[in-house]
HTML snippet that shows the backbone in 3Dmol.js (N, CA, C, O; Angstrom):
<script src="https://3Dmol.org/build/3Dmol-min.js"></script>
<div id="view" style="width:600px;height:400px;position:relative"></div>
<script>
const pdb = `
ATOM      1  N   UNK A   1      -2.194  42.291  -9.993  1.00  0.00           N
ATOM      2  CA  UNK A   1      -2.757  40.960 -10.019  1.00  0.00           C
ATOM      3  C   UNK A   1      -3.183  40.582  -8.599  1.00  0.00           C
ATOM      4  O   UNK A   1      -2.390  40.892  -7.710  1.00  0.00           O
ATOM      5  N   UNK A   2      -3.921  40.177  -8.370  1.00  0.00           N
ATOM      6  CA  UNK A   2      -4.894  39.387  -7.460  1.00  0.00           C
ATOM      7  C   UNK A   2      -4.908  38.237  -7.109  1.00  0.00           C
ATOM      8  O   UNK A   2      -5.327  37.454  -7.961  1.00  0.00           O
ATOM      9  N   UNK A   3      -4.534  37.724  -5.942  1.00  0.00           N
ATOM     10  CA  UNK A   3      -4.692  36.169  -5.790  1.00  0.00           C
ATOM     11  C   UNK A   3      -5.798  35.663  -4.434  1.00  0.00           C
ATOM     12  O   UNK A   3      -6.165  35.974  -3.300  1.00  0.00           O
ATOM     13  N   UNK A   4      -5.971  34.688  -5.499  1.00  0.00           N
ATOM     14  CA  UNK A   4      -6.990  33.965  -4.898  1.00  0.00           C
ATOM     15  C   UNK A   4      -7.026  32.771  -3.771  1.00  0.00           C
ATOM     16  O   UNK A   4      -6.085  32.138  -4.249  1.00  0.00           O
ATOM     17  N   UNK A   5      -7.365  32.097  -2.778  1.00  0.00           N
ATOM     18  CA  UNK A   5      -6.785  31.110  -2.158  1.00  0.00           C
ATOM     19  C   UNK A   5      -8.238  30.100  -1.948  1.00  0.00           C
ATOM     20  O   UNK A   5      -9.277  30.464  -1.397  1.00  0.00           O
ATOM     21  N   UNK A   6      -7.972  28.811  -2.532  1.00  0.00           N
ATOM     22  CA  UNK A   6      -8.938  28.367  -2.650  1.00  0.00           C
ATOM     23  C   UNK A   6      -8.788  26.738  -1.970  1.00  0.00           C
ATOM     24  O   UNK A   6      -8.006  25.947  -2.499  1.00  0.00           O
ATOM     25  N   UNK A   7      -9.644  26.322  -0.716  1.00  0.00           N
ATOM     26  CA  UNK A   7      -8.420  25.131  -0.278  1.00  0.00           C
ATOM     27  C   UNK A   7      -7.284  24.767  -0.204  1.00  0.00           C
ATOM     28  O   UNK A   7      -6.833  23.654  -0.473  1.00  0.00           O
ATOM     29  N   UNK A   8      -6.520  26.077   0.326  1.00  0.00           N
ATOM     30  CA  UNK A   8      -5.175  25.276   0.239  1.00  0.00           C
ATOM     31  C   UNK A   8      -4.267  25.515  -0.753  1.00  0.00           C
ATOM     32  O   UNK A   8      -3.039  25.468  -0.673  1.00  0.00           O
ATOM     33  N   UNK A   9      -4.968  25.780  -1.712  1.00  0.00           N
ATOM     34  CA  UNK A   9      -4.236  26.114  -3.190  1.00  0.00           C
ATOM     35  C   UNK A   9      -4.075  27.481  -3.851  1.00  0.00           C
ATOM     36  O   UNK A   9      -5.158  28.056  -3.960  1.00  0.00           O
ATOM     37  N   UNK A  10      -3.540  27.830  -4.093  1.00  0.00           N
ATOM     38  CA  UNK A  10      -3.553  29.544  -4.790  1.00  0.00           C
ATOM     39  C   UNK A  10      -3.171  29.279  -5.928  1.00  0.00           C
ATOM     40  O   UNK A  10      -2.171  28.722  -6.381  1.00  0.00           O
ATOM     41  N   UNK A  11      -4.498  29.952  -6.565  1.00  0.00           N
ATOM     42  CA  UNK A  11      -4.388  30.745  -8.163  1.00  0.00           C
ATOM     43  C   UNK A  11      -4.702  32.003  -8.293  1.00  0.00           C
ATOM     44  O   UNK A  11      -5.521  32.711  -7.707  1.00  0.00           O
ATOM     45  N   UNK A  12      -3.692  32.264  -9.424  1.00  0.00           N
ATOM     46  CA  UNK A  12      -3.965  34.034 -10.212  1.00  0.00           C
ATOM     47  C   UNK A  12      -4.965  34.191 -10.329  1.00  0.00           C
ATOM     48  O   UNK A  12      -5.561  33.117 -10.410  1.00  0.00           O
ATOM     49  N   UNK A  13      -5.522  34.939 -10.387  1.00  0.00           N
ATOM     50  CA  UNK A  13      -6.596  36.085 -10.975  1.00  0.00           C
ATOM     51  C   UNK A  13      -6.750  35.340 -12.438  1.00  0.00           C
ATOM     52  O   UNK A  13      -5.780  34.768 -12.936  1.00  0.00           O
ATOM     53  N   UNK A  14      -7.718  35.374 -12.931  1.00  0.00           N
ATOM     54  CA  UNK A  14      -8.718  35.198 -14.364  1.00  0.00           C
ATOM     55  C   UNK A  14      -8.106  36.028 -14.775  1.00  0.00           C
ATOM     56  O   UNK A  14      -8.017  36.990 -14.012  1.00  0.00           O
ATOM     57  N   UNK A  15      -7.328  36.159 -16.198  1.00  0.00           N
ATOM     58  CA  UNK A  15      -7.446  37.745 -16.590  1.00  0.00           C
ATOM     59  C   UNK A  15      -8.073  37.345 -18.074  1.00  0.00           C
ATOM     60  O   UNK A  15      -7.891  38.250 -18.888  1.00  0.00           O
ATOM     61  N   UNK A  16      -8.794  36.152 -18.624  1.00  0.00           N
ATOM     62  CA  UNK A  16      -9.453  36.371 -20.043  1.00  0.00           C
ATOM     63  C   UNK A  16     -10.819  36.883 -19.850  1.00  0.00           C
ATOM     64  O   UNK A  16     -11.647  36.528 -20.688  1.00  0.00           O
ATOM     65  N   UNK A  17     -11.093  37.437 -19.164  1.00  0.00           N
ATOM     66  CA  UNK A  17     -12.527  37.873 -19.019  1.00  0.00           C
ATOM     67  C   UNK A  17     -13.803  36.885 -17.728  1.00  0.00           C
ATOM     68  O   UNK A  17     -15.014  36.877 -17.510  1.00  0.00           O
ATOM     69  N   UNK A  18     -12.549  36.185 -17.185  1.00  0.00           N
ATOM     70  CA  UNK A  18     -13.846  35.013 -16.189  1.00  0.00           C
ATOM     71  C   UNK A  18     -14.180  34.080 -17.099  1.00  0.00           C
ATOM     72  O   UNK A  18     -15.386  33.866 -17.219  1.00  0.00           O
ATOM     73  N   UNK A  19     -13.296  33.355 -17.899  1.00  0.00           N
ATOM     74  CA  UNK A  19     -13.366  32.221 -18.859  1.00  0.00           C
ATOM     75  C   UNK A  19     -12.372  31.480 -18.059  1.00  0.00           C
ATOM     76  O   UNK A  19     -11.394  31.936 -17.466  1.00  0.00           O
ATOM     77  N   UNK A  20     -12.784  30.262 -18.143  1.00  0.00           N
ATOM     78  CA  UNK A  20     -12.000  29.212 -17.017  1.00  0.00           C
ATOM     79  C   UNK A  20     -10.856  29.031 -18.151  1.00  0.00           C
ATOM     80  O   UNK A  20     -11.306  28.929 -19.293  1.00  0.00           O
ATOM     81  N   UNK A  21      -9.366  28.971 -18.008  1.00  0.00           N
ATOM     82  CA  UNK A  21      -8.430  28.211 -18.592  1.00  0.00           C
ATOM     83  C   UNK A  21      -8.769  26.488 -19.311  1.00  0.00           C
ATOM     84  O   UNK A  21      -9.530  25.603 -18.919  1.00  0.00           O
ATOM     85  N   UNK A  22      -8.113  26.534 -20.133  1.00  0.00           N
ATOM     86  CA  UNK A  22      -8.277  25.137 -20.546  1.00  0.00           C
ATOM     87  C   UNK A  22      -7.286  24.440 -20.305  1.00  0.00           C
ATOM     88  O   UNK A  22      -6.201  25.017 -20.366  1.00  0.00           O
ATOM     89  N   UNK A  23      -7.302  22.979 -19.952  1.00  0.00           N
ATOM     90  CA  UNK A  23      -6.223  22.140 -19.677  1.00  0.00           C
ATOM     91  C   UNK A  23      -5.763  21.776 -21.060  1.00  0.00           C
ATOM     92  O   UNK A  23      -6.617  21.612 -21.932  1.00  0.00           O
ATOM     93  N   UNK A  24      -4.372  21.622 -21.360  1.00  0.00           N
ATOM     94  CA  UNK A  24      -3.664  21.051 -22.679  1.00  0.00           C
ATOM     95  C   UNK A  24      -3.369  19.513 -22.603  1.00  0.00           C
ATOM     96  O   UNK A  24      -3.600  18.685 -23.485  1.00  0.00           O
ATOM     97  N   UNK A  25      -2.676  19.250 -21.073  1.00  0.00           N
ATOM     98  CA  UNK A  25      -2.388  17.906 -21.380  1.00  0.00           C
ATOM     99  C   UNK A  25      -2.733  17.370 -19.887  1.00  0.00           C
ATOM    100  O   UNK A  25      -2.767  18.087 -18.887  1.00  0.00           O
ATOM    101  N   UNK A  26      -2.935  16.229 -19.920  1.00  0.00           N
ATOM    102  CA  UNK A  26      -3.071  15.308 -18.549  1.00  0.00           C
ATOM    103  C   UNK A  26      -2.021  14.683 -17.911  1.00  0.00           C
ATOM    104  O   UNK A  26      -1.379  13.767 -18.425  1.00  0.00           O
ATOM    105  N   UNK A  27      -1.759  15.272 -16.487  1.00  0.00           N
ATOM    106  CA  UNK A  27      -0.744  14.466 -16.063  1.00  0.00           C
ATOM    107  C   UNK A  27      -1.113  13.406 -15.483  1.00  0.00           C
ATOM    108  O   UNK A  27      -2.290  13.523 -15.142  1.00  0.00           O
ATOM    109  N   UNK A  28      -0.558  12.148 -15.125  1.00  0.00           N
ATOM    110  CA  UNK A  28      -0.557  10.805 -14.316  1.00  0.00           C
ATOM    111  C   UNK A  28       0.706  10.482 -13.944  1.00  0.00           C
ATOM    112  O   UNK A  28       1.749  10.222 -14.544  1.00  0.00           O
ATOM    113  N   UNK A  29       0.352  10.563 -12.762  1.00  0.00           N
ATOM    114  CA  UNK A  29       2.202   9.432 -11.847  1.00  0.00           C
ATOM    115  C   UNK A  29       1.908   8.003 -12.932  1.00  0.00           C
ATOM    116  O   UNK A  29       1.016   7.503 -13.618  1.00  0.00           O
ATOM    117  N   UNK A  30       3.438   7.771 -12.496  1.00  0.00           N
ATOM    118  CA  UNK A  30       3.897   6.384 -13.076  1.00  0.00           C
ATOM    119  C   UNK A  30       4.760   5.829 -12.063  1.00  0.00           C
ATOM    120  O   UNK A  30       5.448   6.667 -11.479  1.00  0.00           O
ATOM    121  N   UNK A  31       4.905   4.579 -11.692  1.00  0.00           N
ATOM    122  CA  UNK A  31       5.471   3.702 -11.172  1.00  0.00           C
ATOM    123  C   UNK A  31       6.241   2.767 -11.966  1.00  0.00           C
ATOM    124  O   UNK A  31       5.417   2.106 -12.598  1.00  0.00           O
ATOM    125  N   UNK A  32       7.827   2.253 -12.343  1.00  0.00           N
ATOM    126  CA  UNK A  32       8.293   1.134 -12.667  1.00  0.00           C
ATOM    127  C   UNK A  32       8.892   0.214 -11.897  1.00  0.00           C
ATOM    128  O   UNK A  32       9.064   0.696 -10.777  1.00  0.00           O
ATOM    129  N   UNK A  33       9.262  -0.809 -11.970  1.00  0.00           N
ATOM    130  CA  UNK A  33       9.620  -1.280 -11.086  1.00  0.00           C
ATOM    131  C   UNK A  33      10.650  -2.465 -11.834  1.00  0.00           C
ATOM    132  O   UNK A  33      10.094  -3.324 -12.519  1.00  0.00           O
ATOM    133  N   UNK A  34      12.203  -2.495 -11.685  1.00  0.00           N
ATOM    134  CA  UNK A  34      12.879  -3.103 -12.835  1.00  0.00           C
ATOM    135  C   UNK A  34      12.938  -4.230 -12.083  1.00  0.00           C
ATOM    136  O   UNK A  34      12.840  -4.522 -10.891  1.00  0.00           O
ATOM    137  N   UNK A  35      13.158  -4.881 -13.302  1.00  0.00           N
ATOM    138  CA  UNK A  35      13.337  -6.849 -13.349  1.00  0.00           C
ATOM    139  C   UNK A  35      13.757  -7.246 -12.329  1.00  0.00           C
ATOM    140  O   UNK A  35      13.331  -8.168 -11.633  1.00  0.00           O
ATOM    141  N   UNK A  36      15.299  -6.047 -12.051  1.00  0.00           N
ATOM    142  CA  UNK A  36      16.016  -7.191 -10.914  1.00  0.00           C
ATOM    143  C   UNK A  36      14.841  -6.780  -9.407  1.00  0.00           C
ATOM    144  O   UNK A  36      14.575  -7.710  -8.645  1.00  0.00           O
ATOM    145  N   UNK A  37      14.378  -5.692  -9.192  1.00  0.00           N
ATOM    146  CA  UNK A  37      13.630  -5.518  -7.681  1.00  0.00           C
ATOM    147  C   UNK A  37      12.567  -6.502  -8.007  1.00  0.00           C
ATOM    148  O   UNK A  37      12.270  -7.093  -6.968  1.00  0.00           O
ATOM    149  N   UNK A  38      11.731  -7.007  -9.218  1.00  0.00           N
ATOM    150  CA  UNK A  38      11.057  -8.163  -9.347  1.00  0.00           C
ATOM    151  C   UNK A  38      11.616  -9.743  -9.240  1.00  0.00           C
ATOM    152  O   UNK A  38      11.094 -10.767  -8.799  1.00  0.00           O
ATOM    153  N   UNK A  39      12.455  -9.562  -9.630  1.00  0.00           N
ATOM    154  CA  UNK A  39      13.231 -10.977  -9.055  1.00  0.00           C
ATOM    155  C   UNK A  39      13.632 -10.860  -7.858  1.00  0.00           C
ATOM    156  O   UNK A  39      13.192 -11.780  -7.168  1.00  0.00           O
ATOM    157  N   UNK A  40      14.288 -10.122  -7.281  1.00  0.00           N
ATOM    158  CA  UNK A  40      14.431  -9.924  -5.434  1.00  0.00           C
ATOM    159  C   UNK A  40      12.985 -10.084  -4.644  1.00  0.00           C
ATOM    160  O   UNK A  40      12.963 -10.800  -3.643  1.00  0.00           O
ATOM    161  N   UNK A  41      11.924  -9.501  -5.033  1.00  0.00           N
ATOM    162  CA  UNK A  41      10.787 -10.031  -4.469  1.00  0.00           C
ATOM    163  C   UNK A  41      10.232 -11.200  -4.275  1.00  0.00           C
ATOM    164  O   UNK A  41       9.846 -11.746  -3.242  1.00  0.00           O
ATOM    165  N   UNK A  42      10.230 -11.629  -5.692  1.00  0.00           N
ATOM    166  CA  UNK A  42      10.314 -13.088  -5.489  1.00  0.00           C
ATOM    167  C   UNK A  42      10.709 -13.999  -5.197  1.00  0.00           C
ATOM    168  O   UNK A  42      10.029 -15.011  -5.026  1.00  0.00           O
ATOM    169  N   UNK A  43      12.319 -13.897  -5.002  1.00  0.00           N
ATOM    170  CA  UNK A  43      13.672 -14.648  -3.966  1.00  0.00           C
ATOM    171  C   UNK A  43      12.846 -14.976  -2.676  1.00  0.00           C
ATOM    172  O   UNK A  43      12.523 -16.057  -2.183  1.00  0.00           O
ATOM    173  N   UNK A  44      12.572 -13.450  -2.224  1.00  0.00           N
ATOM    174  CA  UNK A  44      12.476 -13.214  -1.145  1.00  0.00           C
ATOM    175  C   UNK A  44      11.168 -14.057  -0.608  1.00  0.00           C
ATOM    176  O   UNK A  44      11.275 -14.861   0.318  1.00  0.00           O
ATOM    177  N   UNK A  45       9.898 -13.789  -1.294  1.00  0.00           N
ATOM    178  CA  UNK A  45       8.792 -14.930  -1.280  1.00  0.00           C
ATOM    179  C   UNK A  45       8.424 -16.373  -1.283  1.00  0.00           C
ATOM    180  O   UNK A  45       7.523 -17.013  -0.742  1.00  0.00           O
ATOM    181  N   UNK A  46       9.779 -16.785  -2.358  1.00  0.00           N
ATOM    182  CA  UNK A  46      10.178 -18.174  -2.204  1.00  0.00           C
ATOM    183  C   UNK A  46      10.783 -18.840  -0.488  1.00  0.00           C
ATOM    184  O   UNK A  46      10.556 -19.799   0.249  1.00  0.00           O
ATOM    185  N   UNK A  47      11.613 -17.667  -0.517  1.00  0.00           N
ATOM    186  CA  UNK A  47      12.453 -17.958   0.858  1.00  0.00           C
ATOM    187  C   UNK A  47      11.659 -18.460   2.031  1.00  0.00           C
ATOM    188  O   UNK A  47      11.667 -19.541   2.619  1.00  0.00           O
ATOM    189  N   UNK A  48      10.772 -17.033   2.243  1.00  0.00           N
ATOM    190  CA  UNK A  48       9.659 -16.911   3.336  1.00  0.00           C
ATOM    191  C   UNK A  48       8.798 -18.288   3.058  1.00  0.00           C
ATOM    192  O   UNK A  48       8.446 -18.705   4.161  1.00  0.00           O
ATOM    193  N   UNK A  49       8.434 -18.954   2.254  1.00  0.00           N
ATOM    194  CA  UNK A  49       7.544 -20.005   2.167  1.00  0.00           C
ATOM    195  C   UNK A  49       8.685 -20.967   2.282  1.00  0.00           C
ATOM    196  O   UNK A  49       8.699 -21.214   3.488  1.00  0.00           O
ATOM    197  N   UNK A  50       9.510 -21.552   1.805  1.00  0.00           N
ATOM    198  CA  UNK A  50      10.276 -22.474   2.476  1.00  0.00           C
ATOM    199  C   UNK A  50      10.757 -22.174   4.052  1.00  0.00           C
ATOM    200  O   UNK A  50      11.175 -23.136   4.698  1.00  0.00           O
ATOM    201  N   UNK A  51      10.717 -21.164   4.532  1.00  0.00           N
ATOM    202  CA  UNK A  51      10.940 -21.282   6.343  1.00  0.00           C
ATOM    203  C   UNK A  51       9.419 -21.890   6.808  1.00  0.00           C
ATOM    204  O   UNK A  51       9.122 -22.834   7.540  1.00  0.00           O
ATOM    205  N   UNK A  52       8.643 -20.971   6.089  1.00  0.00           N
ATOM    206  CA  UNK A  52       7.528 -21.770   6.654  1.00  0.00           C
ATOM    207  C   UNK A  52       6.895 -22.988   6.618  1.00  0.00           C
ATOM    208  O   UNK A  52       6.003 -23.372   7.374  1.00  0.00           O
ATOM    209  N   UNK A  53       7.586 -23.791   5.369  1.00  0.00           N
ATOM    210  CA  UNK A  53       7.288 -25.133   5.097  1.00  0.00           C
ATOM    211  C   UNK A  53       8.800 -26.329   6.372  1.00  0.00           C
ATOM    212  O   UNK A  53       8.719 -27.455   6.864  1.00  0.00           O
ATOM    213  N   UNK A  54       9.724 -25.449   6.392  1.00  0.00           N
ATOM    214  CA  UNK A  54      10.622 -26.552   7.418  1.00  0.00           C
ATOM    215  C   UNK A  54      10.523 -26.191   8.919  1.00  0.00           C
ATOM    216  O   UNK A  54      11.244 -26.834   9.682  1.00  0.00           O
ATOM    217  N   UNK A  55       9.649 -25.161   9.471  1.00  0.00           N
ATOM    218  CA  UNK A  55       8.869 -24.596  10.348  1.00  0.00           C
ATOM    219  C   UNK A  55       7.756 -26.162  10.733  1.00  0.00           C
ATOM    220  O   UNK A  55       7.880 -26.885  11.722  1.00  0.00           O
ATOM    221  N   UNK A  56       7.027 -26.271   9.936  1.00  0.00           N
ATOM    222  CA  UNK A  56       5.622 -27.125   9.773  1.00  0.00           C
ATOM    223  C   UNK A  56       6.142 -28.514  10.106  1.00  0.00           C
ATOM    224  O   UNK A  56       5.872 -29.339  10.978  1.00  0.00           O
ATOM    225  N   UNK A  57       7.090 -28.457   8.963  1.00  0.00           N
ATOM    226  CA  UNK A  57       7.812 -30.337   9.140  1.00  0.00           C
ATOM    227  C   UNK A  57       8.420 -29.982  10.697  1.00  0.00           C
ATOM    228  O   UNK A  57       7.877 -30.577  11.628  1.00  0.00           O
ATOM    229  N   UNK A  58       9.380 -29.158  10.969  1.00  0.00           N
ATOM    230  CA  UNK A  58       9.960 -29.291  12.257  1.00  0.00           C
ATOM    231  C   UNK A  58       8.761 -29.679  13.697  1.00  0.00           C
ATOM    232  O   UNK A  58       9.081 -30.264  14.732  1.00  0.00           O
ATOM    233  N   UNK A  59       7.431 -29.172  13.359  1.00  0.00           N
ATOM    234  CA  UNK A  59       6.366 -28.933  14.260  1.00  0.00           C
ATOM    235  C   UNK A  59       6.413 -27.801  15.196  1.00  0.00           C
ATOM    236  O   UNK A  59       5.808 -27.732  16.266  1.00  0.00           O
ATOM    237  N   UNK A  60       7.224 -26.885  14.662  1.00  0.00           N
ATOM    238  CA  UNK A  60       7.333 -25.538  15.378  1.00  0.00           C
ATOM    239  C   UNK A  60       5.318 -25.055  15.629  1.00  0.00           C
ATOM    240  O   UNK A  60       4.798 -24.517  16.607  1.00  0.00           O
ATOM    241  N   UNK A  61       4.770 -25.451  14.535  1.00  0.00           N
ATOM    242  CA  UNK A  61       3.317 -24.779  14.629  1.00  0.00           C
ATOM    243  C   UNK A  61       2.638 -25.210  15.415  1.00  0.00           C
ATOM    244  O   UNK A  61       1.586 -24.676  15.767  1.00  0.00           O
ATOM    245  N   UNK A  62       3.275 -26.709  16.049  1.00  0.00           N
ATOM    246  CA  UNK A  62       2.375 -27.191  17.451  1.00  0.00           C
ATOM    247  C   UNK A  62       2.397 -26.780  18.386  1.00  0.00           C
ATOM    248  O   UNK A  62       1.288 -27.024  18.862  1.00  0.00           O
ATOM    249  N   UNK A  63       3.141 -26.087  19.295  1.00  0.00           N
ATOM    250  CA  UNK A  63       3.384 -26.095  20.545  1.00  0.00           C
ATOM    251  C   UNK A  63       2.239 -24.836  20.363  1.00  0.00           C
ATOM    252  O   UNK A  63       1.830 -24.143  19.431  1.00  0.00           O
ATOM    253  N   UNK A  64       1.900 -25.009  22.250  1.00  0.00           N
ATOM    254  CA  UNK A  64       0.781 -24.361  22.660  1.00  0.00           C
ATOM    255  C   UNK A  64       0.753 -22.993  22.658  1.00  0.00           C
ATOM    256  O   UNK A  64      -0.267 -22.308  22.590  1.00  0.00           O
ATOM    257  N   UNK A  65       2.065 -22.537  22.745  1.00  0.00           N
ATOM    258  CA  UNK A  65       2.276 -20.949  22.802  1.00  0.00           C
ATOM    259  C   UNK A  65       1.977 -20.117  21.516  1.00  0.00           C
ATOM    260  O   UNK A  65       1.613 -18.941  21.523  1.00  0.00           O
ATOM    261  N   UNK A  66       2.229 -21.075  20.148  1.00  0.00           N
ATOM    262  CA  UNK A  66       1.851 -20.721  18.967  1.00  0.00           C
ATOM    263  C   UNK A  66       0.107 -20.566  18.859  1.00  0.00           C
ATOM    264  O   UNK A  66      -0.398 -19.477  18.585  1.00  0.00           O
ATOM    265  N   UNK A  67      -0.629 -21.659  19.084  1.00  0.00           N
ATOM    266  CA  UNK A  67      -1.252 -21.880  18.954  1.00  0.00           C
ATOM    267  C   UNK A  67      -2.463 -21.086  19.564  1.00  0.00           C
ATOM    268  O   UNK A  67      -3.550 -20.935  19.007  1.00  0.00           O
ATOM    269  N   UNK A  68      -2.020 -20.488  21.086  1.00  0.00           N
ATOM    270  CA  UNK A  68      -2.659 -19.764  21.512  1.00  0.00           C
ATOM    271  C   UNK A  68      -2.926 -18.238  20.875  1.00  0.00           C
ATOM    272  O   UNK A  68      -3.842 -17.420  20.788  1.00  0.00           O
ATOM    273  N   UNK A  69      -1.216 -18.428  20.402  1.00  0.00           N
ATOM    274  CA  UNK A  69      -1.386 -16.466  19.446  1.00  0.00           C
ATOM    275  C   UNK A  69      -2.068 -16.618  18.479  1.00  0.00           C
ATOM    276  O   UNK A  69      -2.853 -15.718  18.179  1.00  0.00           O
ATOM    277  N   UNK A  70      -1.976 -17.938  17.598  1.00  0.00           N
ATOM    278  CA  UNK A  70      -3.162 -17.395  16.668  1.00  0.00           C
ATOM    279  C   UNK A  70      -4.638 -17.715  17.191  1.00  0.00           C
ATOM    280  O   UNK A  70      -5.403 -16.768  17.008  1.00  0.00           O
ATOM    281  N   UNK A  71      -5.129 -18.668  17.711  1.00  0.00           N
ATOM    282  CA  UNK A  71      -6.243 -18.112  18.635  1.00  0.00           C
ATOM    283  C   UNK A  71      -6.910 -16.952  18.790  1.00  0.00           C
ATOM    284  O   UNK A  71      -8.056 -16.620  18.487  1.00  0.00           O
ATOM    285  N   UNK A  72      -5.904 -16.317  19.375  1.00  0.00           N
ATOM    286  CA  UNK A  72      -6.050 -14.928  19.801  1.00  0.00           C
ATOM    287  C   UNK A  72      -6.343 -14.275  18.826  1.00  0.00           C
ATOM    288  O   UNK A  72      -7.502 -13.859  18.837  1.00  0.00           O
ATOM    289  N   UNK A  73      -5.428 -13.881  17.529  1.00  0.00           N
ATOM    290  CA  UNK A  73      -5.548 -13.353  16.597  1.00  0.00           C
ATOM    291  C   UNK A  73      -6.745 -13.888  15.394  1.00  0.00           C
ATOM    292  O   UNK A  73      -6.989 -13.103  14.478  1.00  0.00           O
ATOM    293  N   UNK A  74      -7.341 -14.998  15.427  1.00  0.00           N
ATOM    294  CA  UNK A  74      -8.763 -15.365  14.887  1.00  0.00           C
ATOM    295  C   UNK A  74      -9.515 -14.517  15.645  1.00  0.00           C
ATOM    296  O   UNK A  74     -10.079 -13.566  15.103  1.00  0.00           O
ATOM    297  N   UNK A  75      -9.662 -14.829  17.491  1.00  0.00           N
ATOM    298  CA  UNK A  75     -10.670 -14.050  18.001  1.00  0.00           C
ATOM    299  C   UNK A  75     -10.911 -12.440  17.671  1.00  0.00           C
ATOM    300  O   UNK A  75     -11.950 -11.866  17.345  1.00  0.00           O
ATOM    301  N   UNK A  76      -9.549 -11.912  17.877  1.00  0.00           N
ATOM    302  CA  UNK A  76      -9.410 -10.429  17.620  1.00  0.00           C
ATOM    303  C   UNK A  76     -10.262 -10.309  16.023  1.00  0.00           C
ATOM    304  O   UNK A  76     -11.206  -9.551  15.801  1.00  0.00           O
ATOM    305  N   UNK A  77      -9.757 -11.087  15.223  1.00  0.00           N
ATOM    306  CA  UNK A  77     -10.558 -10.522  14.008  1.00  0.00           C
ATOM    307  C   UNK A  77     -11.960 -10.579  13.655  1.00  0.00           C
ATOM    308  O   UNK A  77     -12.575  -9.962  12.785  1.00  0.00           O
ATOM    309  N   UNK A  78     -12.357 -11.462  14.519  1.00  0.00           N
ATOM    310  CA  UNK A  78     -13.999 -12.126  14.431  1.00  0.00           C
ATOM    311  C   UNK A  78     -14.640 -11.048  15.208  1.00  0.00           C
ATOM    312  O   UNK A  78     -15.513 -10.301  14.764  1.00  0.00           O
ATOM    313  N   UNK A  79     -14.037 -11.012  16.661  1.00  0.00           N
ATOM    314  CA  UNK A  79     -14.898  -9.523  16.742  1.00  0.00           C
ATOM    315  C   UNK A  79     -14.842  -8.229  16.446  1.00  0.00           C
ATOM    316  O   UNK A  79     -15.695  -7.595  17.066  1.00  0.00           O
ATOM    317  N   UNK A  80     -14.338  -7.742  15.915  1.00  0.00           N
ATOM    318  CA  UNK A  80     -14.034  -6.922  15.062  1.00  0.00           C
ATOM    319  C   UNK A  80     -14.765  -6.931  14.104  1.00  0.00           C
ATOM    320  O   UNK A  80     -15.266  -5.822  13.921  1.00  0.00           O
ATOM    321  N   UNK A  81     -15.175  -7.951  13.135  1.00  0.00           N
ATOM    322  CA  UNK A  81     -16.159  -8.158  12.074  1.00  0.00           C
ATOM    323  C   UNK A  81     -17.462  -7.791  12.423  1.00  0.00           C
ATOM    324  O   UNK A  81     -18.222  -7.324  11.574  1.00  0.00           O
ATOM    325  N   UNK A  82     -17.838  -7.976  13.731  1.00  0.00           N
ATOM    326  CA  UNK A  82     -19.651  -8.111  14.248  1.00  0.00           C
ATOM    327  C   UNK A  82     -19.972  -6.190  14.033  1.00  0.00           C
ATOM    328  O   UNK A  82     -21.086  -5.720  14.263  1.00  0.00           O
TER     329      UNK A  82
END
`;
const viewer = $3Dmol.createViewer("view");
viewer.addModel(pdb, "pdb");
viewer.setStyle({}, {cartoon: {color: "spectrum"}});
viewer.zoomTo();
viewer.render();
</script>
């Protein structure tokens, strides 16, 4: 038997005569993801938006040092866009 190397990949030798094999079944990945890691995500999302809502009331988002980073980070993305 004979092998072949084709990108990276190695296959046998043809042996029905140079008739390509036929595929039987199709594979596909699957991903689940159970209830409770969906409810922990969302804990977790709730959370993050309430810091950021007693963040806002506190006026943490005023001071100048904030204000300058996102600045910065608008500019960075705008040029970047051109």
């Amino acid at each position: 038997m004979r092998i072949n190397e084709i990108s990276g990949k190695i296959f046998p030798q043809e042996e029905n005569g140079g008739k390509k094999a036929q595929r039987t079944e199709s594979k596909k990945d699957k991903i689940e993801i159970s209830s409770q890691a969906k409810e922990l995500c969302e804990l977790k999302r709730v959370e993050k938006i309430e810091s950021v809502r007693k963040k806002v009331e506190l006026g943490f988002y005023n001071s100048d040092d904030i204000i300058s980073k996102v600045a910065e980070k608008i500019y960075k993305i705008l040029k970047n866009d051109r």
